[in-house]
C-alpha positions in Angstrom: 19.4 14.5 -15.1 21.0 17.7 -14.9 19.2 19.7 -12.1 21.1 22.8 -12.4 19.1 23.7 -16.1 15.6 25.1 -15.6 15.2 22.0 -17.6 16.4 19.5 -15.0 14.8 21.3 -12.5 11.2 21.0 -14.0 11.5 17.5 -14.8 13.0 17.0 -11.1 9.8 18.3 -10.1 7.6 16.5 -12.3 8.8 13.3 -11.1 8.4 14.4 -7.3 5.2 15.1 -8.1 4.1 12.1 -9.7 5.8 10.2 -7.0 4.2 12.3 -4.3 0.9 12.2 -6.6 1.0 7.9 -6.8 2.4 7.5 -3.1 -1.0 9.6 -1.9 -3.4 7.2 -4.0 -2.0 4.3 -2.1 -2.6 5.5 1.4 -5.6 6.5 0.1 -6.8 3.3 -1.2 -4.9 1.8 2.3 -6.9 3.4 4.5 -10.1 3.1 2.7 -9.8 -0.9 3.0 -8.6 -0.7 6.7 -11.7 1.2 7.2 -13.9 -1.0 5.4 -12.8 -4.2 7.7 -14.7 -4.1 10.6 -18.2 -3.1 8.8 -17.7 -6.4 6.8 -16.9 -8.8 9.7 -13.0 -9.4 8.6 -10.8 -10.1 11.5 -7.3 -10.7 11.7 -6.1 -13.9 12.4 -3.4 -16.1 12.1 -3.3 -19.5 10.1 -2.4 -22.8 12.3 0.2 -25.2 10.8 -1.2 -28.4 10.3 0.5 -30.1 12.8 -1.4 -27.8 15.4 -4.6 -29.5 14.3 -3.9 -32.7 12.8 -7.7 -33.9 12.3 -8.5 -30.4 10.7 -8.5 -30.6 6.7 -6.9 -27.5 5.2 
């Protein structure tokens, strides 16, 4: 891509936006679900290895 035509430089620009555009729906969507965890009981937690608990079916 040439950037130094007004050609380049718009579809430079294009694609930053687009970029900037999809990159803001993801933090978006991020955020929304990190909101939405305590309301619905989900807590982080880590998952034991088997040998930790070896009576406990997986």
């Amino acid at each position: 891509m040439d950037t130094t035509t007004p050609g380049g430089r718009l579809v430079f620009h294009v694609f930053a936006a687009l970029a900037e555009f999809i990159r803001e729906l993801i933090v978006s969507g991020s955020r929304g679900g990190l909101g939405r965890r305590p309301r619905s009981g989900w807590r982080a937690a880590h998952r034991c290895h088997p040998r930790d608990h070896p009576g406990r079916p997986r």
